[in-house]
N, C-alpha and C positions, 0 to 999 in steps of 0.2 A: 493223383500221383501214379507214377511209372509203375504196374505190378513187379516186371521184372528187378526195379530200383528197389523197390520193397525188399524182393525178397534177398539180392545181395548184400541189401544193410542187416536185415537179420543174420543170415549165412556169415557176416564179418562180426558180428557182436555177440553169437555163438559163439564159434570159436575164440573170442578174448575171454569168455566165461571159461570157454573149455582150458585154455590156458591155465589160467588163475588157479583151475583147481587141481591141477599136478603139484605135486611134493616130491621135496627131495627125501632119499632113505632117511638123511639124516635126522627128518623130523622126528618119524616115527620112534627111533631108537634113542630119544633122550625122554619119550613123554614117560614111559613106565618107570625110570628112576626118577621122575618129577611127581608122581603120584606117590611112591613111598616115602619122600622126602614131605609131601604134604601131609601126609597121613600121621607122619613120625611126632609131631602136637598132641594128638589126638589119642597113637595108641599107648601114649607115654601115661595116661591114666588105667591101663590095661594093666594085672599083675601078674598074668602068667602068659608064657611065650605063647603057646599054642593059641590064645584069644587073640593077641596082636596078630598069628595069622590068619584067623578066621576072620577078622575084620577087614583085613586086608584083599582076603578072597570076594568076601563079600561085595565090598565098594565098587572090587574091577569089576563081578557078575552087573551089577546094578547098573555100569557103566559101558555096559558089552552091547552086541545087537541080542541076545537072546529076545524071544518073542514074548516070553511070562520068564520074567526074572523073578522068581520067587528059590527057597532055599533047594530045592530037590535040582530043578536046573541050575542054577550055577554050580552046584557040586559038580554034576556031571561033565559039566562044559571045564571045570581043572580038575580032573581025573581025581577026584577026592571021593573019600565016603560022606553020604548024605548023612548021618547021625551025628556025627562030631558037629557038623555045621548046622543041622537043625537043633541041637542042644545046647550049641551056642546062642540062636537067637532067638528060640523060643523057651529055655527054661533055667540056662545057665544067669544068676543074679547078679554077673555084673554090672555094674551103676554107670548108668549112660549120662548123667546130669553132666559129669565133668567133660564128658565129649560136646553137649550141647554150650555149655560156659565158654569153652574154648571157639567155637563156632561164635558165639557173640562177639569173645573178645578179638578175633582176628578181622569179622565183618565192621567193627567199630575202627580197627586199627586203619582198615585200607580202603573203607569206604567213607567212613566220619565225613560228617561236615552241618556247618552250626544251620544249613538250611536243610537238614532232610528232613524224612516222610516217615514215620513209622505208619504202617497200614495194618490193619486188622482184617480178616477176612475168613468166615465158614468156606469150608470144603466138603461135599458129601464124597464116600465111598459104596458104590450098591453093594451090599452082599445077603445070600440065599441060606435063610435059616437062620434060628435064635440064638447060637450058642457065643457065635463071635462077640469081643467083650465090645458094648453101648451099643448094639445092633438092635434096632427098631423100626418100625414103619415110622418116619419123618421126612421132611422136604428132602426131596436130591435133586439141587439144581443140574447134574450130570443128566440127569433123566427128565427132568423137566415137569415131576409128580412127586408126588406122596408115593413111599417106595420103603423096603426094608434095605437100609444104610447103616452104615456112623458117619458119623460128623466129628470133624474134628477143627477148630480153631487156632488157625496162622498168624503169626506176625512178621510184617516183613519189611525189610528199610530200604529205602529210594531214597539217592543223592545223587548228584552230575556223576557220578564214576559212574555207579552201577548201583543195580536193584538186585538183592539175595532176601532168603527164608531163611528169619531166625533160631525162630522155637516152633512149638506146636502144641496143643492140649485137645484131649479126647474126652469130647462130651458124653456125662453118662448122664441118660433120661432118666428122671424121678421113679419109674418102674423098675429100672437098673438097681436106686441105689434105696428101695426100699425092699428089695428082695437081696438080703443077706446072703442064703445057699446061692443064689444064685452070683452073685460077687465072689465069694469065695471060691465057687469052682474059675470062674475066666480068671482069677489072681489078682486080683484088686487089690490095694492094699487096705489094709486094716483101718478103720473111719474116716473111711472116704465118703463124705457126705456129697448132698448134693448141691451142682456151679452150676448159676445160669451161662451161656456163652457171654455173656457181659461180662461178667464173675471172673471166667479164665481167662478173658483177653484183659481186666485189670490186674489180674494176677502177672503174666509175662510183663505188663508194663512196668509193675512197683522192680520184677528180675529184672528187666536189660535196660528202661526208662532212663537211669542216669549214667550208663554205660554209652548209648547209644546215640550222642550230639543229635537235634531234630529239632526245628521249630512248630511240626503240625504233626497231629493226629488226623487220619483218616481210615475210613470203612462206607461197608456197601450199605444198603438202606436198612439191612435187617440190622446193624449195627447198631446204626442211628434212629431208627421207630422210638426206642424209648428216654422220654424226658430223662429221667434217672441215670444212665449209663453219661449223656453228655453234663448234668450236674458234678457227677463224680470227678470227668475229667476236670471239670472248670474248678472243685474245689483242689486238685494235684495240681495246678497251676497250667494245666495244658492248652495250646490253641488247637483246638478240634474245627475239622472242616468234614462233617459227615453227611452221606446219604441218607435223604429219608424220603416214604412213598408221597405219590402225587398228592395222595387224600388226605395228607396231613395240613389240619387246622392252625390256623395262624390267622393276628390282628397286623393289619397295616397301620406300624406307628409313623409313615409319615403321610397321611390324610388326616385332617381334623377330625375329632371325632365327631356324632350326631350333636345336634345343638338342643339344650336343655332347655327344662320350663321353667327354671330358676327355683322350686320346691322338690326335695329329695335328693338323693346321690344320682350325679352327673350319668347320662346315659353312656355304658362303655362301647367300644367300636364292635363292632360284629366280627364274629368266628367266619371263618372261610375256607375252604379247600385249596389250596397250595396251587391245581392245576385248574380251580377259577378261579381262581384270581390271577394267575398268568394271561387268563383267555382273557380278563378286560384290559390288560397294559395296550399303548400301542406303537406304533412297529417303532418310533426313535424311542423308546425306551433300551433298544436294543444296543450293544457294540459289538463288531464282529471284531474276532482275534484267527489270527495266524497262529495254530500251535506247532505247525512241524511243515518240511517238505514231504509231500509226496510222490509216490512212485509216477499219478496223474496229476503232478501239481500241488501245491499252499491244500493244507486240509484245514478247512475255516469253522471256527464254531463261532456262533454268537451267546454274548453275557449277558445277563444285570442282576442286580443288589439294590436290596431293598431292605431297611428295618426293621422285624417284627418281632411280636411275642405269638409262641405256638403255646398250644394248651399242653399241660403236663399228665400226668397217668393217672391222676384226680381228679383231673377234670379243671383245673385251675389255669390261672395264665406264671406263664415261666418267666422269667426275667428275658430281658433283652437279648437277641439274637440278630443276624443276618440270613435272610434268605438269598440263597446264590442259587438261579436256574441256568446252566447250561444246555444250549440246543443244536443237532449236528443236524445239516443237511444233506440233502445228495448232491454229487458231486453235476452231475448229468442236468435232470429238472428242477434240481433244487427245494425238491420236497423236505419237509424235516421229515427226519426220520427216526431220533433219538430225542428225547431231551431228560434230564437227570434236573433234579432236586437237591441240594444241599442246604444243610445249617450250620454256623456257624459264632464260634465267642469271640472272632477277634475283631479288631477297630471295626467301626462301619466306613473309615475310611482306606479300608483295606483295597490296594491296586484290584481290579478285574483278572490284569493279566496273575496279581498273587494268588487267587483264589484257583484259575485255571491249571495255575502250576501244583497247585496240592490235588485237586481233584483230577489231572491225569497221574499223577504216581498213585494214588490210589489202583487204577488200571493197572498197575505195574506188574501189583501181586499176580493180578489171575495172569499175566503172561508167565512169572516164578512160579504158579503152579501148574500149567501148564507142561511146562516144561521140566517140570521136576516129577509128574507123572509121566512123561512122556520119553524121556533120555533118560533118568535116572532112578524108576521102578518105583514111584512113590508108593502107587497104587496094587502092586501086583504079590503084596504078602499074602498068602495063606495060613496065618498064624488067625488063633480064636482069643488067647488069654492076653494079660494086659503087658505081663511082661514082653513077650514078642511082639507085639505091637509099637513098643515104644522104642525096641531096640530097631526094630526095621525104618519108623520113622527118624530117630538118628542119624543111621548111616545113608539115607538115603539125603536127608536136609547135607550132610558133610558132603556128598558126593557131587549133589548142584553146589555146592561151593566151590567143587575143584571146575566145574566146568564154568562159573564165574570165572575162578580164575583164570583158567585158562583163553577165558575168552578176551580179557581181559592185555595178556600176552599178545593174543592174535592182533589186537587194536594197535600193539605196540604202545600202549598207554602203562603197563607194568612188565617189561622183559626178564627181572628177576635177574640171576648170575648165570642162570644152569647153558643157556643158548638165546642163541639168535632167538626174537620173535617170529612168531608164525604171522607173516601178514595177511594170510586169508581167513584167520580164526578160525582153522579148522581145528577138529578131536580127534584122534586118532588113537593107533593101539594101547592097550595099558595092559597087556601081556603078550606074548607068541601067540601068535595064530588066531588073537582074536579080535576081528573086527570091531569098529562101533559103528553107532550111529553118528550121522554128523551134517549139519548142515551149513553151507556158508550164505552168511548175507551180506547184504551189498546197499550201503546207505545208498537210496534217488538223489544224482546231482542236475538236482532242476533248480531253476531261476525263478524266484518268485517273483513277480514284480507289482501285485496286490500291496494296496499301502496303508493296513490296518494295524491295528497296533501287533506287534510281535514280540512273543514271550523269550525271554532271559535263559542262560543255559544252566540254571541253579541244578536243576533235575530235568534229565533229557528227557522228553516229551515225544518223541519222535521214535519209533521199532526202532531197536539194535541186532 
């Protein structure tokens, strides 16, 4: 092709980007009274004026370009004193729980739907030195080692509207919660024993589980490693579609088993590793699915489902399960490059394409976490004791709400009363003078014409 033809279709398709992202004034000047009107839920659990404004300060700091949105910068950046605002959110006892319920029940209101995802998912935080409360040398997937962190445990819901972060729980290590002086100084409260992360992600479930319309449970592997955690959901009545490692042991129940000598108890089928017994399947065992367009084309993964029992934490065989392997390849050589492991309780005659559809909103989260460290300060508290910790994780899960929302707006999918939608889904100011961050995307409108089975728009599958 023509270089110079090249480079004029670029040079024209530039500029339609560059278009798209000019705004009129007027956007800007109705988002700041859209953010106090959102807010207005929320600091209606607040009892004294001066917290509803410190909360209010807060959300714009956490929603600003500041570089470390933590409490000393955002003071500065609205001309306030940093005392008031660090004694807000690190020592003053206001109760965040009602702010957190209201974020359930507004995420249930405008996202609901009888096919979502509730997902589970660890998040590490690094941080330097002992003192910060549940800080430990333990896995940080951010780092990719064994590292001094906390961890903290997310829940989050995917449906066709949209994917948000519901709650949050902060694991504290059995060294945490057997050293008492030490709990009391970070401000723990009083018999606070110690939760596996199974433990707190069953805990937010029994809170928002009947609040929250959802047909699946899902989580990453460290979720699903233990027989126990997926028992628990099956005896709540839940269909779990969870991650677990390659090496996990499993009988193939639909092979015959070994054939007997007719004296003693029937020979049982052999234990096996997950990711050999993938490696004897062969290749038509496979279906490839269409999960989404992309930016180069159909992104295609291949399925299959098989019925097994894996061994339980006793060493014992579990009841009946589905093995679901999903494998991505490269787009270019078509090497795999990925392939993920799930287990599951529901029918064995569960569609491929259903199975697909819950193990991508799984993904969903770490894009909501992402992005919720990344726009909206998840990560950038300086607080050590327990109470600032929870109040920063609060307002910062409320604030990815607003920018849900708003994105939402942008879609023209929810325009509200306040103004016209923003059709570029842009973010913009939430005070004078201060910029945010903001990015616009642009769904790929490509043609697929691959004629593999293709997934339903129950829960978009596809980057927003």
């Amino acid at each position: 092709m023509d270089a110079g033809f090249q480079e004029r279709e670029f040079q024209a398709r530039k500029a339609a980007v560059l278009e798209e992202c000019e705004l009129a004034p007027q956007v800007f000047a109705v988002v700041s009274p859209r953010l106090e009107q959102f807010m207005q839920p929320f600091v209606d659990n607040l009892v004294r004026k001066e917290q509803v404004g410190h909360a209010l300060t807060f959300v714009r700091g956490l929603l600003s370009d500041l570089e470390h949105r933590n409490v000393e910068s955002i003071a500065y950046r609205f001309g306030q004193e940093r005392m008031p605002l660090q004694w807000f959110m690190g020592v003053s006892k206001w109760d965040d729980q009602p702010l957190r319920a209201e974020l359930s029940r507004q995420i249930a209101r405008d996202l609901g739907d009888p096919d979502g995802v509730l997902v589970f998912d660890p998040s590490a935080f690094p941080k330097s030195g002992r003192e910060s409360v549940g800080v430990t040398r333990q896995w940080c997937g951010r780092l990719g080692k064994v590292d001094n962190c906390q961890v903290a445990i997310y829940l989050g819901y995917v449906s066709r509207h949209e994917h948000a972060l519901v709650d949050s729980r902060l694991y504290l290590p059995k060294e945490w919660t057997k050293d008492k002086a030490r709990m009391k100084k970070a401000g723990v409260p009083k018999g606070t024993k110690y939760r596996t992360r199974h433990q707190l992600a069953l805990e937010m479930l029994d809170q928002h589980g009947a609040k929250l319309p959802h047909r699946w449970i899902t989580g990453d592997d460290e979720m699903g490693r233990p027989y126990w955690f997926r028992r628990d959901l099956q005896q709540r009545g839940e269909q779990y579609l969870l991650a677990v490692p390659s090496n996990t042991l499993v009988r193939d129940l639909e092979v015959e088993p070994p054939a007997g000598s007719g004296k003693g108890r029937p020979p049982a089928r052999s234990w096996v590793r997950a990711d050999q017994w993938l490696a004897a399947q062969p290749a038509t065992a496979w279906t490839a699915l269409d999960v989404r367009d992309g930016a180069k084309g159909p992104l295609l993964v291949e399925c299959l489902k098989r019925r097994v029992a894996a061994r339980t934490d006793d060493r014992q065989q579990a009841p009946d399960e589905v093995l679901v392997v999903i494998r991505y390849r490269d787009r270019d050589d078509q090497r795999v490059v990925k392939t993920d492991y799930y287990l599951s309780n529901a029918a064995a005659e569960t569609s491929l394409m259903e199975f697909a559809r819950a193990a991508k909103a799984e993904h969903r989260i770490e894009e909501c976490l992402r992005r919720c460290k990344s726009e909206a300060g998840l990560g950038d508290y300086e607080v050590r004791h327990w109470t600032g910790w929870q109040h920063h994780q609060t307002l910062a899960l409320v604030a990815t709400w607003f920018l849900v929302s708003e994105t939402r707006r942008g879609k023209k999918m929810d325009t509200g009363h306040h103004a016209p939608a923003d059709q570029g889904g842009h973010r913009t100011d939430l005070a004078s003078r201060v910029p945010m961050r903001f990015a616009i995307q642009h769904r790929a409108r490509t043609t697929s014409a691959f004629t593999t089975q293709r997934i339903g728009a129950f829960v978009p599958l596809a980057a927003t």
